[in-house]
Structures are given as structure tokens and as C-alpha cells.
LOBA-900970 format. One record per atom (N, C-alpha, C, O): x, y, z. Coordinates in pm, whole numbers, plus 50000, padded with zeros to 5 digits. Atoms other than C-alpha are relative to their C-alpha. Last residue first. Layout:
XYZ ...
***
This chain:
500594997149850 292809046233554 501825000850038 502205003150153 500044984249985 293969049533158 500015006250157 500375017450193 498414994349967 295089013033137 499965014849984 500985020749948 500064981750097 291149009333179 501424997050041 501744994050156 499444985149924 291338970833307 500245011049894 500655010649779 498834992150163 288578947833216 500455008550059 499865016150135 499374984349994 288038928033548 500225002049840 500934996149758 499564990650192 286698895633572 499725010050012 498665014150057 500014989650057 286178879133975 500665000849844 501674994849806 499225001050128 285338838333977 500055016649968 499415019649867 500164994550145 283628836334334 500955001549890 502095001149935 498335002550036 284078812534638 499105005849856 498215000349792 499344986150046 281488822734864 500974998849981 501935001350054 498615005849910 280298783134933 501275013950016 502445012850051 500485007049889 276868785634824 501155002450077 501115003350200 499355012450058 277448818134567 499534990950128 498874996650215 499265002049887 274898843934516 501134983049975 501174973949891 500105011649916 273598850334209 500865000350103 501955005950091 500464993049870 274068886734067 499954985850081 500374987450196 498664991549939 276478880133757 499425001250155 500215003450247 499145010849932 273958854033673 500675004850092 500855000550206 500495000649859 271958885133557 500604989750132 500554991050255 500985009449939 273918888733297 499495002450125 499995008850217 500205012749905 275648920433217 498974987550007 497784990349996 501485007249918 275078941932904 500724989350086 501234979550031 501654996450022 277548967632705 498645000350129 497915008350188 500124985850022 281268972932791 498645003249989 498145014150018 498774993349960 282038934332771 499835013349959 500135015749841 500034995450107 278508913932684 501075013050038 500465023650058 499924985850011 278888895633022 500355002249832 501124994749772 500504989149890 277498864533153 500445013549949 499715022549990 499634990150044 276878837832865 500135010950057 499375019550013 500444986949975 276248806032946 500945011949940 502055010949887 501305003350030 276648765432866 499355017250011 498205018949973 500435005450080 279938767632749 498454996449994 497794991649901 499445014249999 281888791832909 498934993649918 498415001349838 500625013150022 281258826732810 500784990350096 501824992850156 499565007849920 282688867232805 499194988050049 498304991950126 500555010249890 282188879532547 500214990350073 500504978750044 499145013349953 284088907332342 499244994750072 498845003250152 500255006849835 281978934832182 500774992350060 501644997549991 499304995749906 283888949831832 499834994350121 500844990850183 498985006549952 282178924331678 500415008150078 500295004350195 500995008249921 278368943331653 501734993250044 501934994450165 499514997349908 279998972531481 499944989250123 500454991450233 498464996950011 279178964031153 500955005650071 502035009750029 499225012149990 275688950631297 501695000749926 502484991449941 500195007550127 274428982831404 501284986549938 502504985549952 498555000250098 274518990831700 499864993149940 499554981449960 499444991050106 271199008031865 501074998949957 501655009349926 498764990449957 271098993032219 500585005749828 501745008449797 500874989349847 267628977732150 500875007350005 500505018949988 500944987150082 269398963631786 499795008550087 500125020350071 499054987250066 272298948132014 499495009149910 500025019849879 499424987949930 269878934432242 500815006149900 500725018449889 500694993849945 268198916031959 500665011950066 500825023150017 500344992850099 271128902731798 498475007150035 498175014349940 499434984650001 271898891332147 500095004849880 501015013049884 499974998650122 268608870232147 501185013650026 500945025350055 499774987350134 267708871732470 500474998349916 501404994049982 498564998850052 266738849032799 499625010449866 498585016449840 499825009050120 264338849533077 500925003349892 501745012149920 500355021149972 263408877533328 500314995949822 500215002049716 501175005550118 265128912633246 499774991250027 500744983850037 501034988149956 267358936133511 498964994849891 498175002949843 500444994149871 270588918133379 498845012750020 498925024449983 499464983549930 270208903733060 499535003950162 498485002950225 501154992449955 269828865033028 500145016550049 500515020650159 499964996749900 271668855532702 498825003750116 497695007450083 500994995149911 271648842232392 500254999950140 500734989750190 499514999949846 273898830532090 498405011450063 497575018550008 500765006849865 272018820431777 500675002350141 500334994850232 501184994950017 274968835331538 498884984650107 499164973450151 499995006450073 278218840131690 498314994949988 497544995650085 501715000550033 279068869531888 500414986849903 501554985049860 501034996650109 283048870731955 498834993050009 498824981650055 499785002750124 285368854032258 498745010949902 497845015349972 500124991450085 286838854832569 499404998849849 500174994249765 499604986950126 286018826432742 499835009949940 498695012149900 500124990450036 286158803833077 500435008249851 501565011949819 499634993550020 286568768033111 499605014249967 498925013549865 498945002550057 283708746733196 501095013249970 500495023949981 499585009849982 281418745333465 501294992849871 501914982249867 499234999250083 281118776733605 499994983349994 500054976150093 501485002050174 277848778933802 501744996849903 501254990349812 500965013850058 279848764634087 499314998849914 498704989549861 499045014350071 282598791034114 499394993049941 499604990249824 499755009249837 279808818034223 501054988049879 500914983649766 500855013450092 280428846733855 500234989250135 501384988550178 499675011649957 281808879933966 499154986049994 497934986250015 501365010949969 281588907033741 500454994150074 501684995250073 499895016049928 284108937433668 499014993050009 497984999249982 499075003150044 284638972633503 499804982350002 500124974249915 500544998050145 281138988133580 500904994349951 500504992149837 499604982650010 281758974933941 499664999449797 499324990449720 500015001950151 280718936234021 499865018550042 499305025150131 499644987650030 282038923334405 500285004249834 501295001249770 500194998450068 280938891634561 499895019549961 499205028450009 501404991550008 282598881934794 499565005449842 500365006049749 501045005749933 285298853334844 499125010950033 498745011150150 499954995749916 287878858934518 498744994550148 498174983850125 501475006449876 289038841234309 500115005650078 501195006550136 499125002349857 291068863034003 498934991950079 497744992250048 500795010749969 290718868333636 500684996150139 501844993250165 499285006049867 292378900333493 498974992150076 497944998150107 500735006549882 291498910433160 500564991250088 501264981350063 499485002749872 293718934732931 499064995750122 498835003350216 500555000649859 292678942132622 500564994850101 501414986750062 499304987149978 295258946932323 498615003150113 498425014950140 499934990550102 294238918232127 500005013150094 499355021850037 500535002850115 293288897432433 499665008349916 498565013749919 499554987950081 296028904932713 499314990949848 499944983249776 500285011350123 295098877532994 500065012349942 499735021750015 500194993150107 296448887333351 499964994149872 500644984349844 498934988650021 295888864733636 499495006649910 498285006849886 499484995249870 294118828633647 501525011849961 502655009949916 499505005849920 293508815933257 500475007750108 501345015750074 498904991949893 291228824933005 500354993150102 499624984250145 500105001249803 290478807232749 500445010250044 501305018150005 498885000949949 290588826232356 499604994050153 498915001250226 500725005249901 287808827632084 501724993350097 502574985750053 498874999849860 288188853331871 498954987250086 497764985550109 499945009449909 286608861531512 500824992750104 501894987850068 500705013450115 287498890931396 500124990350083 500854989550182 499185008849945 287498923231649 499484986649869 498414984249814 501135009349960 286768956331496 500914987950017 502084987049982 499965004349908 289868979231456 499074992250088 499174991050211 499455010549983 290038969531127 500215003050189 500744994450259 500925008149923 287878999131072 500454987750048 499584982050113 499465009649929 290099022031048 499464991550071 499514989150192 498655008450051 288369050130945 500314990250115 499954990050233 499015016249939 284859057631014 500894998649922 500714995649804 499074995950111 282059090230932 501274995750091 501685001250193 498495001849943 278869078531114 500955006049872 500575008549757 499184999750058 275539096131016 501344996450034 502095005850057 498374994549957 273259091131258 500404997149837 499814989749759 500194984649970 269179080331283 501205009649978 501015021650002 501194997449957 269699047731346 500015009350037 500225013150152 500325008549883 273059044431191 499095007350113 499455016850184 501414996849969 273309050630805 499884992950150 499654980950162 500875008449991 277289047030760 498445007650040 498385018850089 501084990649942 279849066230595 498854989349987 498474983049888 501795008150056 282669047930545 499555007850115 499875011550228 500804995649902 286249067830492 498324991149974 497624989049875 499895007649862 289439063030317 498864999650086 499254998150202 498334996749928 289169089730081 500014993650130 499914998950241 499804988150064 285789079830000 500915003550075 500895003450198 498914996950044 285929041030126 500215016449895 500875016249791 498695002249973 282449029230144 501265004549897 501345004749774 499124994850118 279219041530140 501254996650051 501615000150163 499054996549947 276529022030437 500865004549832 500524998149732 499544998350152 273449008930489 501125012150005 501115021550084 499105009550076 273128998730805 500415001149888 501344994549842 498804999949899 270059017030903 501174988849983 500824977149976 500385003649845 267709019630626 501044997250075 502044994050009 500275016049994 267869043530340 499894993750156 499614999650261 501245005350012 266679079530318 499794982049973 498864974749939 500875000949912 269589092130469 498644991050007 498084985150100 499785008449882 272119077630258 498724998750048 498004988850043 500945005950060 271089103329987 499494984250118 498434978550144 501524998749997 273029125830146 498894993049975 497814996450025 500395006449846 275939104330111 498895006050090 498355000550186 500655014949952 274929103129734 500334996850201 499824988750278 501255003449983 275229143629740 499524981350009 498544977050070 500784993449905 278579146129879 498414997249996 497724993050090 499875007149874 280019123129665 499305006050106 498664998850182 501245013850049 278169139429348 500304987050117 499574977350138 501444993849986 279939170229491 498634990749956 497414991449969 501044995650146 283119156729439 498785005150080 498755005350204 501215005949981 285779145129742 499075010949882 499425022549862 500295003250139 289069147929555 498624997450030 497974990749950 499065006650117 291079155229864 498814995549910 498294986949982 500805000450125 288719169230138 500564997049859 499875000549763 500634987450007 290629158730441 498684998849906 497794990349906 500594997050159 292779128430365 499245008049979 498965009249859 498524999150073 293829125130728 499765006349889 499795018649888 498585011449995 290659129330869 500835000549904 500645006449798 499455004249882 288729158331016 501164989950032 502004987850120 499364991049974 287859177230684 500864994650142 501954999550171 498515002850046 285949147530610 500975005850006 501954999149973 499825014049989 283349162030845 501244994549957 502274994650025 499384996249933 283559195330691 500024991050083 501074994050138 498404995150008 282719185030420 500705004450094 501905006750073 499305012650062 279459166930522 501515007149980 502415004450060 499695005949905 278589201030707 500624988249944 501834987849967 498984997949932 279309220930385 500354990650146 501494987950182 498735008250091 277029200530170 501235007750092 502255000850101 499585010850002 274219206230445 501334993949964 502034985650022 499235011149888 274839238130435 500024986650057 500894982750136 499404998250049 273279244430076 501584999550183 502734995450199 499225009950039 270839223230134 501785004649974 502694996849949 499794999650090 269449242830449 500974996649914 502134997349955 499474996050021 269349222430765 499855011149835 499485002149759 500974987849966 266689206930929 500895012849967 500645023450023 501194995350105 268029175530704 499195016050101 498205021750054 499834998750106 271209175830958 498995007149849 499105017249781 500124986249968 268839181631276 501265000849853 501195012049803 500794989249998 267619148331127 500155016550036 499335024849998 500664992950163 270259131731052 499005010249973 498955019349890 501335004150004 272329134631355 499265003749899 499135014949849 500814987350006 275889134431309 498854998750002 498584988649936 501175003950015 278649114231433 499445008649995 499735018750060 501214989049962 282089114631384 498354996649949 497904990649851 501454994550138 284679086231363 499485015250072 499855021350172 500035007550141 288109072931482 498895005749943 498845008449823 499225001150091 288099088031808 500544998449889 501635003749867 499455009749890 285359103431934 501094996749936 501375004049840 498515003450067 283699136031753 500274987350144 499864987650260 499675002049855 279819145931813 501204992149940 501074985249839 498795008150021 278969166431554 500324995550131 500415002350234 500665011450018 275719188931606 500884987849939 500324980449858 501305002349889 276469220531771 499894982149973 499824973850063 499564998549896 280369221731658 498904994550055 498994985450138 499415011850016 278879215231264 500554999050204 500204987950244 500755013650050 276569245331291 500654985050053 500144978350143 500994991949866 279319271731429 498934983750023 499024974350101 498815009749865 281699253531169 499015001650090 498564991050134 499905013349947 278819261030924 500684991550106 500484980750161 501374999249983 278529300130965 499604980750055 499114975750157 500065003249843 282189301230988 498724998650058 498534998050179 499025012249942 282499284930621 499155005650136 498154999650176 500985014250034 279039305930483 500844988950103 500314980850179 501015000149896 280709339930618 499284982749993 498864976150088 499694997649877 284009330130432 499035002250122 499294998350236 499875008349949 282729321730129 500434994150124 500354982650166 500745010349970 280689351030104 500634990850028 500274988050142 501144997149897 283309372830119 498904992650046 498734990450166 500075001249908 285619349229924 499145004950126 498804998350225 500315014549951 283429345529659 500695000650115 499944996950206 501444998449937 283439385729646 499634982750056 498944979550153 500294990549877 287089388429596 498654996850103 498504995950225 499215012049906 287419355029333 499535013550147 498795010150240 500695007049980 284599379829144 500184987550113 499374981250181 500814995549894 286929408329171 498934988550013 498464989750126 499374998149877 289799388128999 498955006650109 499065003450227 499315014249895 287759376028756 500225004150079 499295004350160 501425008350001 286029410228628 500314989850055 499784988950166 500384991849824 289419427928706 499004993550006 498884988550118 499185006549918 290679399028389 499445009650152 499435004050261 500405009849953 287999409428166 500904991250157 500504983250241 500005002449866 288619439328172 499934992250044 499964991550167 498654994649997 288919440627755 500514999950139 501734998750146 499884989449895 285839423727754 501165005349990 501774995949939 500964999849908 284609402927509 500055008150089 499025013950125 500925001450046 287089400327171 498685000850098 497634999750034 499334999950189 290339411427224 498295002349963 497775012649920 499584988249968 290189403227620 499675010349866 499765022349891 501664996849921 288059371727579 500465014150046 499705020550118 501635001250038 290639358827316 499115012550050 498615021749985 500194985450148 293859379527477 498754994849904 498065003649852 500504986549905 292549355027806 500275008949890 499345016249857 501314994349975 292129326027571 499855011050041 498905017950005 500855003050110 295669320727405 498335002850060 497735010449985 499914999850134 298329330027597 499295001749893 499555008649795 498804982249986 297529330827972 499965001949856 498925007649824 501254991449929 294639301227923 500945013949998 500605024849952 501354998450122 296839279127674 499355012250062 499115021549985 499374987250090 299749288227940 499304997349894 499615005349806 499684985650005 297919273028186 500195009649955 499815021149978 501374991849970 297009241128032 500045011450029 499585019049943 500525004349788 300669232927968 498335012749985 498045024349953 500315019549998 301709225427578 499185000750120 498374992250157 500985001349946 301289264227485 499434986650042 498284982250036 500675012050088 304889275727521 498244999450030 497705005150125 500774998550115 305619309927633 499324990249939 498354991849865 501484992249999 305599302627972 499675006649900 498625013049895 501305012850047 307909272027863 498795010950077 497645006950097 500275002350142 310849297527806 498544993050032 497634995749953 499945007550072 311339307328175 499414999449867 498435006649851 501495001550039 312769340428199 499454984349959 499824980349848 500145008750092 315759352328367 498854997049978 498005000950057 501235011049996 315989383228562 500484989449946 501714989849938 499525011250110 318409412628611 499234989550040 498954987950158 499725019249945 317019440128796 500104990849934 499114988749864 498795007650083 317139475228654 500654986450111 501644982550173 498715001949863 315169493128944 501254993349963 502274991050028 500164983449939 312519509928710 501124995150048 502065002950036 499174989550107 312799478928438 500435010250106 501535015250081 499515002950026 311459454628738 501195007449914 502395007349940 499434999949880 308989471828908 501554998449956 502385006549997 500034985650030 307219479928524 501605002350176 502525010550186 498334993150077 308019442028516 499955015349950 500485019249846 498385006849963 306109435128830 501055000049893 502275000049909 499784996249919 302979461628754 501664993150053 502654999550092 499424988750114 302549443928393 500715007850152 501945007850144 498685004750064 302059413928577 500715010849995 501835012950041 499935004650165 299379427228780 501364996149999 502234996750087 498684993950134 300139431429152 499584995749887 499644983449883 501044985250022 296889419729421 501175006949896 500695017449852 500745006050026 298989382829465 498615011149928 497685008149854 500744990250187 302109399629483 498544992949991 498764989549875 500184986049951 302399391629927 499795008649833 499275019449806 500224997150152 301309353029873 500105016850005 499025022650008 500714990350009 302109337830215 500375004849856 501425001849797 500244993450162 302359301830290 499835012250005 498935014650085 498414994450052 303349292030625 499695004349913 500055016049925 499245004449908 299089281230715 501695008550001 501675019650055 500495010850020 297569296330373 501014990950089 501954985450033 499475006149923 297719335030283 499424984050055 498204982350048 499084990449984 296449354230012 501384993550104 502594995250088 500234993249859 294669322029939 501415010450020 502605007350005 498964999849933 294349315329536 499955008950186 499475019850216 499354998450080 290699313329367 501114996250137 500764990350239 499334998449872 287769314029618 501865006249907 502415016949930 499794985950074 285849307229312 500985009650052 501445019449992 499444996250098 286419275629415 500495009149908 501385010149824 498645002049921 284929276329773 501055003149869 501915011849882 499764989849986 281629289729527 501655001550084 502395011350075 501444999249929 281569256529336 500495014850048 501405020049984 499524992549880 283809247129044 498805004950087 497655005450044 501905001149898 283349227928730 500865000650136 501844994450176 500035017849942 286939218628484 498815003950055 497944998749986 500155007450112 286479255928309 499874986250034 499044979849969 501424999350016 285399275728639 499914990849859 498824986949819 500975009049921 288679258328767 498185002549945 497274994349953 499825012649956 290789268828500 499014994950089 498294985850046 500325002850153 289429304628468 500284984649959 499414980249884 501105001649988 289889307828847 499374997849887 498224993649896 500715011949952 293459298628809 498524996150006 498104984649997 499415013250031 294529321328512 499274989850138 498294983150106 500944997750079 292959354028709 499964980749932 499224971649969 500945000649949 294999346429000 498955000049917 497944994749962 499945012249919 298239339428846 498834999050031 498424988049994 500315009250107 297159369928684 500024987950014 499094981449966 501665002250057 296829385229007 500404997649845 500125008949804 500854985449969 300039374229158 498874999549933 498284989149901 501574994550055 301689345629261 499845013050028 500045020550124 500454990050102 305029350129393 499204998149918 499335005049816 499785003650171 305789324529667 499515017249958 499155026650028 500084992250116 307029335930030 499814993949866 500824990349805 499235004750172 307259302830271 499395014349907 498245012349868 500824998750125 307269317130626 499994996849872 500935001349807 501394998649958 308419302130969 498765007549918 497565008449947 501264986950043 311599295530885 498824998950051 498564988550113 501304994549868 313549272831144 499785011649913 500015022949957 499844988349922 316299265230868 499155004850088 499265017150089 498205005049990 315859227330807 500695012850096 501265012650205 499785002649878 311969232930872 501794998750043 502414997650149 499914985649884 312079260230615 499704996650141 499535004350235 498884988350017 313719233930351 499695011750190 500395015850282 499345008549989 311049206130372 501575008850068 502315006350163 500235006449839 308189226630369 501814995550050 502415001150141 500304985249905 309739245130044 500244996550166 501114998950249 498574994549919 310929210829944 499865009550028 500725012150112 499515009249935 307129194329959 501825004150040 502415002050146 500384998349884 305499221729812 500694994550063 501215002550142 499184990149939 308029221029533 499185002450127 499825008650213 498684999450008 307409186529436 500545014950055 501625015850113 499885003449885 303809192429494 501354999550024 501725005350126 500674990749889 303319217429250 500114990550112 499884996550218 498584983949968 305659204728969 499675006650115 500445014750166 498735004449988 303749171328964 501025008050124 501635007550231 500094997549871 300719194028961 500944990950063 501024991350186 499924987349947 301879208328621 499694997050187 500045004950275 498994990049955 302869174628517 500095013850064 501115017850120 499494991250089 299369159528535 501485003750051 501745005350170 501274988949985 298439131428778 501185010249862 502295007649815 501494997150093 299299092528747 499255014150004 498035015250000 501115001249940 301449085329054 498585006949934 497525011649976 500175013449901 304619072928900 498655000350074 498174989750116 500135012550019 304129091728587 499554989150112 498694980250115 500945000350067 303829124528732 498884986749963 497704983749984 501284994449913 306169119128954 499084998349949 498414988849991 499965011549913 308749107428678 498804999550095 497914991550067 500945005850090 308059136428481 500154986750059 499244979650016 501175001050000 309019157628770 499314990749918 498144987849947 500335006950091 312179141628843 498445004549997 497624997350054 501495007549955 313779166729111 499334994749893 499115004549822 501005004150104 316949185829182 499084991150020 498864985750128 499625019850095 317869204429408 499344997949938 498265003349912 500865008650156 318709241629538 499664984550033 500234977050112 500585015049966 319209259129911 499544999549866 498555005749827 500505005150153 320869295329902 499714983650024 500444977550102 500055018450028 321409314430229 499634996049895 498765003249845 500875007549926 321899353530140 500224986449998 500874980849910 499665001249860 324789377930102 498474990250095 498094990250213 500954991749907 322789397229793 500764992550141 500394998450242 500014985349993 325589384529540 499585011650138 500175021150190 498444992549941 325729351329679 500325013550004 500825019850097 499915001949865 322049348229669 501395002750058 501755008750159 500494988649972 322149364929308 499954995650122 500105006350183 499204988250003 324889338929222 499255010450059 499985017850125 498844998949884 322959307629347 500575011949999 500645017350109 500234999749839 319849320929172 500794999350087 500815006950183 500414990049988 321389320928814 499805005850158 500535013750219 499094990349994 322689290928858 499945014450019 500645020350101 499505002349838 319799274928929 501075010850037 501145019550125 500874990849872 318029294628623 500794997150117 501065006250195 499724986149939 321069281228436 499275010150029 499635021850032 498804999149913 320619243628528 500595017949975 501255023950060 500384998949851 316989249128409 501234999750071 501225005550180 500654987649966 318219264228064 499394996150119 498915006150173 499394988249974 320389237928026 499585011050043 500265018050118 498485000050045 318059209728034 500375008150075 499995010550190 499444990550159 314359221328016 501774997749989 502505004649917 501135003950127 312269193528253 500705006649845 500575003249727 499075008650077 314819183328570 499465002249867 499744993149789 500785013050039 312469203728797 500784985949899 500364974449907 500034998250136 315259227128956 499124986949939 499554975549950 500255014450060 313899235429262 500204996249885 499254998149809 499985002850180 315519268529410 499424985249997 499804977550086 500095011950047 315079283429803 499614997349831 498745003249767 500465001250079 316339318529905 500184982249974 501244975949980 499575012050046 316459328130250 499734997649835 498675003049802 500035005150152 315729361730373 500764985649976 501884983850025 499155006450057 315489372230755 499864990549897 499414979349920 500165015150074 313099396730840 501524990849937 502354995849861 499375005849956 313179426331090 499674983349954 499254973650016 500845009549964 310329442530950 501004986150089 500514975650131 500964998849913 311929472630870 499224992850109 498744996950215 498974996949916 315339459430797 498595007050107 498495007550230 499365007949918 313719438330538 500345002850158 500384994250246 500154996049873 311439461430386 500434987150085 499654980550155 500194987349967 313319467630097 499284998150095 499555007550169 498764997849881 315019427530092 499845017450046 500645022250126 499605008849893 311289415730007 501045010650106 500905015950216 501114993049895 310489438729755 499994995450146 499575001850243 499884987349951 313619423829597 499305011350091 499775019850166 498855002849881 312779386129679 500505017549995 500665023150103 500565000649868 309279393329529 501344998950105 501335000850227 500664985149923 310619411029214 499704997450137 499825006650218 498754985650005 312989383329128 499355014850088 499735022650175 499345005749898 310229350829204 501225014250030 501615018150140 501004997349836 307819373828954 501064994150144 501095001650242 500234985949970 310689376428689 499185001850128 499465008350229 
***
């Protein structure tokens, strides 16, 4: 009935709005006959009305199964997924569902029953990227009062009488409870309460983006936040900046909890290095003073130790170019090393523990687990570096710290240039 009224309200201001109607069907595979003659149903009223018609079918209890979540949200991605799927086929550019406010009442009664925060109360979005929800402010009673007046033929599914599906316990059986027996309004009482959460929830979101813009510093793979102008925060934006953080990668905010939120708060008060791993893909590290937030961390380097040889050398997706030259010429990219200090082969390779260096612009040597504390990286970042060695020295910490070697003169001005090349220049 609701999918009937919205395609009719639909084709009345069609001509106004210069819209073109499509109708899309999913038949879930769940009631038999009676889902092959809803389809049916639909093809004929699309033929009838002179519109495009797009069905198929679809194994919800399979879904379910195969990836362990309830059938009702089975049924909800399965049709998100051919909606999308469908209105790129035809270059739509809106998906119409028919929620309305009971739909609306029913969800927020669900979520305040599982534990919900104020985003939650938020209930159903009128609108939501393609998505638009135009009954969503319609009672029921309002869509089959629409319905009788204009003598529109319907079908009905059966399993919204049943009470196997959470939902229809809450439509069925609690709301004439708390209607019967607590409020009789109870349902404008929801629905205006989802109203007002959005008001607020809406000043609080752009309140934090504002926030999160000042004090997020984004690069590729992670974001960084500073803890302290974090904690100078009130708590209740705090939990939005963290969310809105994960909001950046793939996996968004997918199943992140509020007891996730607060232990990576909790972070703060440990010591640098310490670190939460894998919340929807994601480690959140304690780094001196920062909050990292890291996927893909495999792009650190594992142990490497490669020669190099005259020309171009392509180590793991670097690109160093080794040439002789006769001056000495070191750019933020390059070094040049006098031939004669070299006395064995040249290499690329990873930190390994006791290595030491002499930094350029420092007398005597270093501890590069030292320098790499001074320069603030913490040791789960410490491989990424590449070093460049032979066997008795150590001249360049690649992107970081030069040697000082790098500056020697040569006797015979025959130098060993190294280049990392930016394939961006």
C-alpha cells in the first residue's frame, strides 16, 4: 500500500515537476506465491501506467546466513544495493522509498530499545545522498484514507501482520500497548522527539565539523589530532570529533560503539606508542601528543636489505638513481658520498637494532633509535625509513636525517651521487 500511494502521488505531480517515473521490484525469495504475485502485480501496474519496470530476485535468507546479520537487514541491503544498482542502469538520479511516519515512529522505538544516542534519535533521513523519503510526515491511516478516496488497487504483504520480525512485534503489539495503555499520542510524542533530535543534532554535527577542520590534519592514509586541544574540548564533542574521524575511511562509522569511542579516549592518558587496533579497520595510535587514525599499514617497509647498482634501482616502489659524478652536489632529494669513503657495496636497507650514525649539523655519532624519538616517530613507524649504508657507515636516513659524511670533500672529486626521485616532479 505505502509503495502504491507513493508512485501515485508521484505520477500527480509528474508533469509539474517534469519527472520521469521508473518503477523498481525486489522479490526477496521469502513468501512463495504471494511474492511472485506482488511482482506480478507491479509489472502489470507499470504496464498499465506506461512505465519502465525492473524486478529480480534475491536469496535473502541466504544473506543473512552467509554474513551472519538479521533477516530484516538482509532485506535492507539487498534492496539498497538493486535500487543503487538499477538507477545507475537508467541514469536516475533519485531513489523514492515510502517510509512514513509510522515507519518513523517503529524505528526510533527500536533503536531507543537496543541503546541509542542523540544521532539516533535522529530516526529516518527525510532525505539521504539519492534517497528521498517524500511520505515520511503521512500517517498510515493518511495513505489508506489516500488510497480508498482514489480507488487504487493494492496488494498487501501478509508478513506485516505476522509477529516473527522485530518490527512488526513493535507495530502490532507494543505501540497499541503504550497507545491503549500510556498515551494514546504516543506515536506524535516519538515522531516530534526524532524532530527535535534532529535540531539539535544538526547544530552539534556542524558545530563539530567546524572543530574537527581546525584541528585534524588529514594526509593520506591517516589523520592526526592533537590531544590536547582535543581534551580542551567538551566531552560531549569530543565523541563527535573521534567519529568524525572514522567517518573518513572506507568503513566510516559502521558498528563503531560508544564504549569504542570512549576507550580511544582513554588512549590519551597512556604513553606514546600505545596503540587500539583494528576498529573497522583502523589503529588508533598515542603519538607524542597526537592521535593517529591508520589504515593500511602494510605500507611500512619489512625488513629490506637490497645493493644498489649504477642507474635506476626501484626498491618496493621507490625509485633511486645512483650515478658518479665530479662535484659535489646534495639537494633535499640527493647526497653525494667522495668514492673513497665507500668501501663496500652500497645499501638500501631497514633500521636494525644498535645501528648509529653521525647526524648532519651534530659532532660524534647517534643512536638512530634516539634520533627517531628527537624527531617524534614512534617506533611503528620507525621502518617505513629506508637507509642508505655500506658496511662500515651510515649516510642517509631517506626523507629524515643526513650524515655529515655527506659533506666531506672528496681527494680526487670523484663522488657517488643518490637521488630519491619524486615521480610527482
Amino acid at each position: 500500500m505505502d509503495s502504491t500511494s507513493l508512485l501515485y502521488s508521484l505520477l500527480e505531480i509528474r508533469d509539474d515537476f517534469d519527472l520521469t517515473i521508473s518503477i523498481c521490484h525486489l522479490n526477496h525469495g521469502v513468501r512463495g506465491e504471494e511474492a511472485n504475485r506482488d511482482e506480478e502485480f507491479s509489472r502489470n501496474t507499470a504496464k498499465k501506467l506506461g512505465i519502465y519496470f525492473k524486478s529480480e530476485k534475491a536469496d535473502m535468507h541466504g544473506l543473512a546466513h552467509k554474513e551472519k546479520i538479521s533477516k530484516e537487514a538482509a532485506g535492507r541491503k539487498l534492496r539498497q544495493d538493486f535500487f543503487k544498482r538499477v538507477s545507475e542502469e537508467i541514469g536516475a538520479n533519485k531513489i523514492a522509498l515510502a517510509h512514513n511516519y509510522n515507519d518513523q515512529v517503529e524505528t526510533l522505538l527500536m533503536r531507543i530499545i537496543r541503546g541509542t544516542g542523540l544521532d539516533g534519535l535522529k530516526g529516518i533521513e527525510y532525505k539521504s545522498g539519492a534517497i528521498i523519503r517524500p511520505l515520511l510526515n503521512i500517517t498510515r491511516k493518511e495513505i489508506e484514507e489516500y488510497i480508498y478516496k482514489n480507488n487504487i488497487q493494492y496488494v498487501e504483504d501478509s508478513t506485516n501482520l505476522e509477529i516473527d520480525y522485530h518490527r512488526n512485534k513493535i507495530r502490532n503489539v507494543l505501540l497499541p500497548l503504550l497507545r491503549e495503555e500510556y498515551n494514546p499520542k504516543i506515536d506524535t510524542s516519538i515522531f516530534n522527539l526524532s524532530e527535535l533530535a534532529k535540531l539539535d543534532g544538526e547544530f552539534l554535527e556542524q558545530y563539530s565539523k567546524n572543530i574537527f577542520r581546525e584541528i585534524a590534519i588529514k594526509e593520506s592514509n591517516q589523520i592526526s589530532i592533537n590531544i590536547d586541544q582535543l581534551n580542551s574540548l567538551d566531552k560531549a564533542i569530543q565523541n563527535r570529533i573521534i567519529r568524525l574521524a572514522f567517518d573518513q575511511f572506507p568503513k566510516g562509522l559502521r558498528d563503531l560503539s560508544l564504549e569504542n569511542v570512549e576507550e580511544i579516549i582513554q588512549l590519551k592518558d597512556l604513553q606514546s606508542g600505545k596503540f587500539i587496533d583494528n576498529i573497522n579497520e583502523i589503529r588508533i595510535r598515542n603519538s607524542y601528543g597526537n592521535f593517529i587514525f591508520e589504515r593500511n599499514l602494510n605500507i611500512h617497509h619489512n625488513d629490506i636489505y637490497i645493493s644498489l647498482k649504477k642507474g635506476i634501482n626501484n626498491i618496493h616502489g621507490e625509485i633511486i638513481l645512483v650515478e658518479e659524478v665530479s662535484e659535489q652536489i646534495n639537494t633535499k632529494n640527493s647526497i653525494t658520498i667522495p668514492k673513497e669513503l665507500i668501501k663496500t657495496d652500497l645499501v638500501i636497507r631497514t633500521r636494525k637494532d644498535g645501528d648509529k650514525m653521525r647526524p648532519l649539523g651534530l659532532s660524534g655519532t647517534k643512536k638512530l633509535k634516539d634520533i627517531f624519538i628527537d624527531k617524534k616517530i614512534d617506533r611503528l613507524h620507525r621502518n617505513k625509513y629506508l637507509i642508505l649504508a655500506d658496511s662500515e657507515n651510515i649516510y642517509w636516513i631517506i626523507d629524515l636525517l643526513k650524515s655529515e659524511l655527506t659533506e666531506l670533500k672528496s681527494k680526487n672529486d670523484e663522488y657517488i651521487k643518490i637521488t630519491k626521485v619524486n615521480m610527482e616532479d
